[in-house]
C-alpha positions as CSV (number, residue, x, y, z in Angstrom):
1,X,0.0,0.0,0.0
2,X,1.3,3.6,-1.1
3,X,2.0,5.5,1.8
4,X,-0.4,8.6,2.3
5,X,-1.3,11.5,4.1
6,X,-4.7,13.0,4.7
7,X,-5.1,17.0,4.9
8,X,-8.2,18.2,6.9
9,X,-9.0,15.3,8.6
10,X,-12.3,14.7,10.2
11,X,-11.8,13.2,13.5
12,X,-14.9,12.5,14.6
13,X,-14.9,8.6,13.2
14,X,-11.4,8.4,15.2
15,X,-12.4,8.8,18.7
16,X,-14.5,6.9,20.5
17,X,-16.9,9.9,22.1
18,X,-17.8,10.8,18.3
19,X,-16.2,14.9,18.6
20,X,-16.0,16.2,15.7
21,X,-12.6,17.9,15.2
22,X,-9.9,18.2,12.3
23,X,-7.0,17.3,12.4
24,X,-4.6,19.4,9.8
25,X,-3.0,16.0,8.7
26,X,-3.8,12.2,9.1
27,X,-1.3,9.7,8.4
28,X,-2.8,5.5,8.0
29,X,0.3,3.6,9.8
30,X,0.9,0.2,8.8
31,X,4.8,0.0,9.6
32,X,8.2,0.9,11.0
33,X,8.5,2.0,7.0
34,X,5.2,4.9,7.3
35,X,6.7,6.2,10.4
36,X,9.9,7.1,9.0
37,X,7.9,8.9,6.0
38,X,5.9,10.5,8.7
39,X,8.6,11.5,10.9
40,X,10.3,13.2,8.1
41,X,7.2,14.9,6.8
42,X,6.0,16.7,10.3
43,X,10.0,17.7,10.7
44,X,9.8,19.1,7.6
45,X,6.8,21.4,8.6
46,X,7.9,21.7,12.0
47,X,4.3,19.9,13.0
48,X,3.2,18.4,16.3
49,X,2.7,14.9,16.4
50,X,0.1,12.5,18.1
51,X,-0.2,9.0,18.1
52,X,-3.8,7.7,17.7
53,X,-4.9,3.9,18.3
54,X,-8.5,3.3,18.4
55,X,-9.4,6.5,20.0
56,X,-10.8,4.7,22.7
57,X,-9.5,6.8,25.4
58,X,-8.8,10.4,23.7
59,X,-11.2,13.5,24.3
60,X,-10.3,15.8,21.3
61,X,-11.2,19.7,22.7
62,X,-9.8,21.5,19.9
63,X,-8.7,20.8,16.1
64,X,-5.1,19.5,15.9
65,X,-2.6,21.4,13.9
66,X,-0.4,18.6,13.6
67,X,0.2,15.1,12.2
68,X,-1.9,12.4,13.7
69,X,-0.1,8.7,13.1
70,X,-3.1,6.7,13.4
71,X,-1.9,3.4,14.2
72,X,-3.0,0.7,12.4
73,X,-0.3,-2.3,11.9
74,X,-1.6,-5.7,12.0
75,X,-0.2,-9.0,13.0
76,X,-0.5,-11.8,16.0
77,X,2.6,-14.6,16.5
78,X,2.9,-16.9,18.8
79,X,6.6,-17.0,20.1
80,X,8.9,-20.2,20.5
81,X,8.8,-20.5,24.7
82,X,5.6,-22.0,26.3
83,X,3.1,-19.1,26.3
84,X,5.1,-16.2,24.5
85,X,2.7,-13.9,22.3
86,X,3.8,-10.9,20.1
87,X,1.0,-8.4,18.7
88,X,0.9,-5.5,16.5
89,X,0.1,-2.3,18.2
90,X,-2.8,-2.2,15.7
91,X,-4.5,-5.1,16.5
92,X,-7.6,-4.8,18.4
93,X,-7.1,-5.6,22.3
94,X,-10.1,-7.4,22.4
95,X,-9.7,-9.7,19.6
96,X,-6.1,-10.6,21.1
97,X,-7.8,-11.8,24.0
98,X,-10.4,-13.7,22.2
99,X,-7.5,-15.4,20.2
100,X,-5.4,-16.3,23.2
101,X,-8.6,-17.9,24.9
102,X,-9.1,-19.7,21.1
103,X,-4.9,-21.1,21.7
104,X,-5.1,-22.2,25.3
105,X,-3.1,-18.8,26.2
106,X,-4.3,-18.1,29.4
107,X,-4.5,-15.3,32.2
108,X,-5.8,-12.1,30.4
109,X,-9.3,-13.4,30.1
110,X,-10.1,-10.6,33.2
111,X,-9.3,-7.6,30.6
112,X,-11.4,-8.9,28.1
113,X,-13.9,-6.7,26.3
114,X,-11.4,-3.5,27.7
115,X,-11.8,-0.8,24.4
116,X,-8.5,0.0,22.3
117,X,-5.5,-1.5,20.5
118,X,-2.8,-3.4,21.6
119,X,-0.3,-0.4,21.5
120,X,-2.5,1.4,24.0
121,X,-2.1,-1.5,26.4
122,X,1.0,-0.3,27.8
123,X,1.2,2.8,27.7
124,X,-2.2,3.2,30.1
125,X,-0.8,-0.3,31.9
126,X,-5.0,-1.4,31.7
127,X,-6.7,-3.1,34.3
128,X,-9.5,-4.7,35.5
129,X,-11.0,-6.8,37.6
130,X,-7.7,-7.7,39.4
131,X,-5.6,-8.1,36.6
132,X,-3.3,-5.7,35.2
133,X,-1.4,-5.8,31.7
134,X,2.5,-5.5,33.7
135,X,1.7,-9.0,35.4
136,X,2.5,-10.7,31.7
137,X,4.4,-7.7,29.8
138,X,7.5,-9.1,28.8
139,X,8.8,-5.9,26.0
140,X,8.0,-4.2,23.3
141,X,9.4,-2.8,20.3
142,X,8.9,1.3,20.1
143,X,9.6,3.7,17.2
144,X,11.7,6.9,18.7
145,X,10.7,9.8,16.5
146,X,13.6,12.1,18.1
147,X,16.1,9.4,16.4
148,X,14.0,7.5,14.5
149,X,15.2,4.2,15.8
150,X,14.0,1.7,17.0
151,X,14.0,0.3,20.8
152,X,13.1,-2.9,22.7
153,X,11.6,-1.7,26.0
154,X,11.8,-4.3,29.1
155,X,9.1,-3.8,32.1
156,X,11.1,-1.6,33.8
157,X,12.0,0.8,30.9
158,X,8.1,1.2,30.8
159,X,8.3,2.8,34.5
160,X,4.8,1.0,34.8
161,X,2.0,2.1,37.9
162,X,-1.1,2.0,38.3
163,X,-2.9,3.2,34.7
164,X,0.4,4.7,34.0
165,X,4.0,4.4,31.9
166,X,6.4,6.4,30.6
167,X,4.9,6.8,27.7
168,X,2.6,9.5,29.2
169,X,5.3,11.2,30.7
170,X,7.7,14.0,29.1
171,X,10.4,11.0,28.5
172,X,8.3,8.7,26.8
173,X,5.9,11.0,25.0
174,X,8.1,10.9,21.5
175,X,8.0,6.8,21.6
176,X,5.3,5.1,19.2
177,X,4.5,1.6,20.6
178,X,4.7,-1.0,17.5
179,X,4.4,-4.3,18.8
180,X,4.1,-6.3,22.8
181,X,5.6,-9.3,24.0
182,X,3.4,-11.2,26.7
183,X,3.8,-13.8,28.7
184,X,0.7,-15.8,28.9
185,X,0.3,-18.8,30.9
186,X,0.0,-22.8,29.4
187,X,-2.5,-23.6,32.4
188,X,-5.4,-21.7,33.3
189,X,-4.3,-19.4,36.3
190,X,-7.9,-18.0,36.8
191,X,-7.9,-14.7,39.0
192,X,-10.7,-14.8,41.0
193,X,-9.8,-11.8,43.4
194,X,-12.8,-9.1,41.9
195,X,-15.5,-9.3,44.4
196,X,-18.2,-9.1,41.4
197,X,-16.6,-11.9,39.3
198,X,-16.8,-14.1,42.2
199,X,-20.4,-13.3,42.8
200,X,-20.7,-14.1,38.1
201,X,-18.9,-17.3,39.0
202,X,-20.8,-18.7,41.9
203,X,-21.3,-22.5,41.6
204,X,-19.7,-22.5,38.1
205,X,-16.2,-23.9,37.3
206,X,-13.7,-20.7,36.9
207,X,-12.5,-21.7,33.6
208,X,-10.5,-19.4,31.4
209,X,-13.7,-19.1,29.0
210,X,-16.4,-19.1,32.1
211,X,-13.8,-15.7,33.6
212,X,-14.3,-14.5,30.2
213,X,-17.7,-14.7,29.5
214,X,-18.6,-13.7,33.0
215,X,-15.9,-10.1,32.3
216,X,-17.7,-9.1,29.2
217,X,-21.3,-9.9,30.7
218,X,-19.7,-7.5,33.6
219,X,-18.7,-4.8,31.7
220,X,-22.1,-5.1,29.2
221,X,-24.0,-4.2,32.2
222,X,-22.4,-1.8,33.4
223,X,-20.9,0.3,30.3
224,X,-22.7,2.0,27.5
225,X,-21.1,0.7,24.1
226,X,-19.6,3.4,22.6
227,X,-21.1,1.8,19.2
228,X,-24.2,3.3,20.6
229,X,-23.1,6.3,22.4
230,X,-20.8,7.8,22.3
231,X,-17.6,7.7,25.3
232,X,-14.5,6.4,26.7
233,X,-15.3,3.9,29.5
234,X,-14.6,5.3,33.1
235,X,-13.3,8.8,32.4
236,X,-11.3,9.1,35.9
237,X,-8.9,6.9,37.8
238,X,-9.7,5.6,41.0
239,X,-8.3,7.8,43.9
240,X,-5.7,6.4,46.3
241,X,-4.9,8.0,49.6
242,X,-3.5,7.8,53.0
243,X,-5.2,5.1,55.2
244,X,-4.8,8.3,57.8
245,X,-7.1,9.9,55.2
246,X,-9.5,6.7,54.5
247,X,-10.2,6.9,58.7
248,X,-11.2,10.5,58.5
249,X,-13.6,10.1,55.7
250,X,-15.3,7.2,57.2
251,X,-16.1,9.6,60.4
252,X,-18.9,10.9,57.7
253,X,-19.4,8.0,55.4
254,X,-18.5,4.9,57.6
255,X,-19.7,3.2,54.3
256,X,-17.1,4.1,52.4
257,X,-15.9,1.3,50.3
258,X,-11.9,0.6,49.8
259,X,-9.2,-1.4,49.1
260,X,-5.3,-2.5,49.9
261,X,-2.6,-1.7,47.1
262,X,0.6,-2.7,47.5
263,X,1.6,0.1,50.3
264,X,0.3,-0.5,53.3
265,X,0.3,2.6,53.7
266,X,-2.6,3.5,51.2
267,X,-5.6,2.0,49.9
268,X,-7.9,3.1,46.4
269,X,-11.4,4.7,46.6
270,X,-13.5,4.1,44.2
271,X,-14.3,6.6,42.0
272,X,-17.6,6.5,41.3
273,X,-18.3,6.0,44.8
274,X,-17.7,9.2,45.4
275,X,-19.5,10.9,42.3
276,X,-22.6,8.5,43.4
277,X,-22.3,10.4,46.7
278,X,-22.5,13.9,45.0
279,X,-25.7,13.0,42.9
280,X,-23.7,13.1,39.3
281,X,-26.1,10.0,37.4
282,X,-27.8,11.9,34.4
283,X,-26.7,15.1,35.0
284,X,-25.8,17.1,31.8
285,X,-24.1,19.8,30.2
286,X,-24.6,21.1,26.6
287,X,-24.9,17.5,24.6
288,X,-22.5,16.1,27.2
289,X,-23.9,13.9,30.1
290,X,-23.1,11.8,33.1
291,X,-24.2,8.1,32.4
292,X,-27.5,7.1,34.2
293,X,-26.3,4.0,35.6
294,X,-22.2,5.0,35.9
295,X,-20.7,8.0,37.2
296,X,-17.5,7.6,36.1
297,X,-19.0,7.1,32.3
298,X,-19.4,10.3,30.7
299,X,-21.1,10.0,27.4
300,X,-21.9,12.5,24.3
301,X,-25.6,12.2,24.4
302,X,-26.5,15.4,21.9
303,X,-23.8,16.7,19.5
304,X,-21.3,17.5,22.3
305,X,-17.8,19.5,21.7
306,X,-15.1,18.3,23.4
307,X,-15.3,21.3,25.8
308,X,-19.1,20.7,26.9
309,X,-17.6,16.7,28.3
310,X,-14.6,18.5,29.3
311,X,-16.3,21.6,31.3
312,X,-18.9,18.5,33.4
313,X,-15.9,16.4,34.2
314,X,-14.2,19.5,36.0
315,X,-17.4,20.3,37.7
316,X,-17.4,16.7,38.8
317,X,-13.8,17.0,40.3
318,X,-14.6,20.3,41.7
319,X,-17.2,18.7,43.6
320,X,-15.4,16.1,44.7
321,X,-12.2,18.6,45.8
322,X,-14.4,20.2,47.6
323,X,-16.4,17.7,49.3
324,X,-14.0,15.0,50.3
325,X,-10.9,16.6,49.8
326,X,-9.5,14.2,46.9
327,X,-8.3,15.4,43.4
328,X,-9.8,13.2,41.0
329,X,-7.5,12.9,37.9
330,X,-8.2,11.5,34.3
331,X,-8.0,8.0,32.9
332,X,-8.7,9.9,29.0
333,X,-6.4,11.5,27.4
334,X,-7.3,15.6,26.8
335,X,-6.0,16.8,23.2
């Protein structure tokens, strides 16, 4: 395929909360070949870049003036070594799960049905119901578009915590994720730890397919599909705080739901929780609302900009600031 870039872009078929933006140039990329091309094209316009999987987790706010690389290599191998697994960055996330269950590759059934593309994997480290992508990241290879060389990345070069890497921080910001290693597991290793999977898997077997099927059913009821509406999934993180802080809090809401991370010294709130607390179900602004049956989901409802989801998620952290003293910060990505 010829190489090409797109002028004017529309990005409203990009992003998963349907905004429609421009972007002054769109480039398709299916290899470590298009990136170079790309790389020298923005240099020679002095444009910004941005790397776009799925769009999945990206709230545009304003047209970009730059060159988006909208990832889109393809490719799934499965590695000499008893459960080693490359992917594409390209390749749908949930479709590698579904193919791993379908090659008796086992211990990611808990993030199945999570939206986005292999490359976004690491660089938000996703999680869910007690699983999280570091426990079977082995590397990865990643485009530098400073150099343009490429780098294999180990676990620690990813500087992975929770929903975090170094690839949203200032170092790894000019790194374009094209292929993960995992290590998957030749035995089912089912992780049973979620409270609400345990209550899906009452009575039943907890096979691989069983943890998988019970995930997605999970997620189905309690996420919007962004087919249908538009939004990204839980739009904030999950707080954590002192366990000096938890004790306080509970002085006014002794209900106050949390749990243990791996410093004893602080546990994680849940998020939505909190917003539940502050009355946030169905409330709107502009074409932008609050979910009816998630807090934490914001959705585009109407026609919403970018700056009508934007301006109700900072009048949700406001009100949570102010009410329980916690900053609440972003899972999506502003741009």
């Amino acid at each position: 395929m010829v190489f090409k870039i797109q002028e004017q872009v529309d990005l409203s078929p990009y992003n998963s909360f349907g905004v429609s933006q421009k972007a002054a140039y769109l480039a398709d990329i299916q290899d470590a070949a298009d990136l170079r091309e790309a790389r020298e094209f923005a240099g020679s316009k002095r444009l910004p870049i941005l790397i776009l999987g799925q769009g999945s987790n990206t709230l545009f706010i304003k047209d970009f003036p730059g060159l988006i690389l909208h990832m889109n290599t393809r490719g799934r191998e499965i590695l000499p070594g008893a459960g080693m697994l490359r992917a594409a960055a390209g390749e749908n996330w949930h479709e590698l799960v579904k193919f791993c269950l379908q090659n008796s590759l086992y211990g990611i059934e808990n993030l199945a049905l999570i939206p986005g593309t292999v490359g976004a994997a690491p660089i938000q480290n996703i999680g869910a119901y007690g699983v999280e992508l570091e426990q079977f990241f082995v590397e990865l290879e990643a485009f530098e578009l400073k150099t343009g060389e490429l780098r294999h990345m180990s676990k620690a070069d990813c500087e992975f915590a929770y929903r975090d890497s170094i690839f949203k921080q200032d170092p790894g910001q000019k790194l374009v994720v094209l292929s993960v290693t995992l290590q998957l597991c030749a035995e089912p290793t089912p992780q049973l730890g979620y409270a609400g999977l345990q209550e899906a898997l009452q009575g039943e077997e907890a096979t691989p397919q069983r943890v998988f099927d019970a995930v997605c059913a999970i997620r189905k009821s309690k996420l919007p599909d962004p087919e249908l509406i538009g939004n990204a999934g839980s739009f904030f993180k999950n707080p954590v705080v002192s366990r000096t802080k938890l004790l306080k809090l509970r002085e006014s809401y002794p209900d106050l739901p949390a749990w243990d991370t791996d410093d004893p010294d602080l546990v994680k709130l849940p998020a939505a929780w909190l917003l539940d607390k502050k009355g946030w179900k169905g409330k709107t602004r502009g074409g932008a609302a609050v979910h009816e049956d998630h807090a934490l989901v914001l959705v585009n409802t109407a026609g919403a900009t970018g700056e009508d989801i934007l301006l109700l998620a900072q009048d949700m952290s406001s009100s949570i600031l102010q009410s329980f003293g916690i900053a609440l910060q972003t899972e999506v990505r502003i741009a």
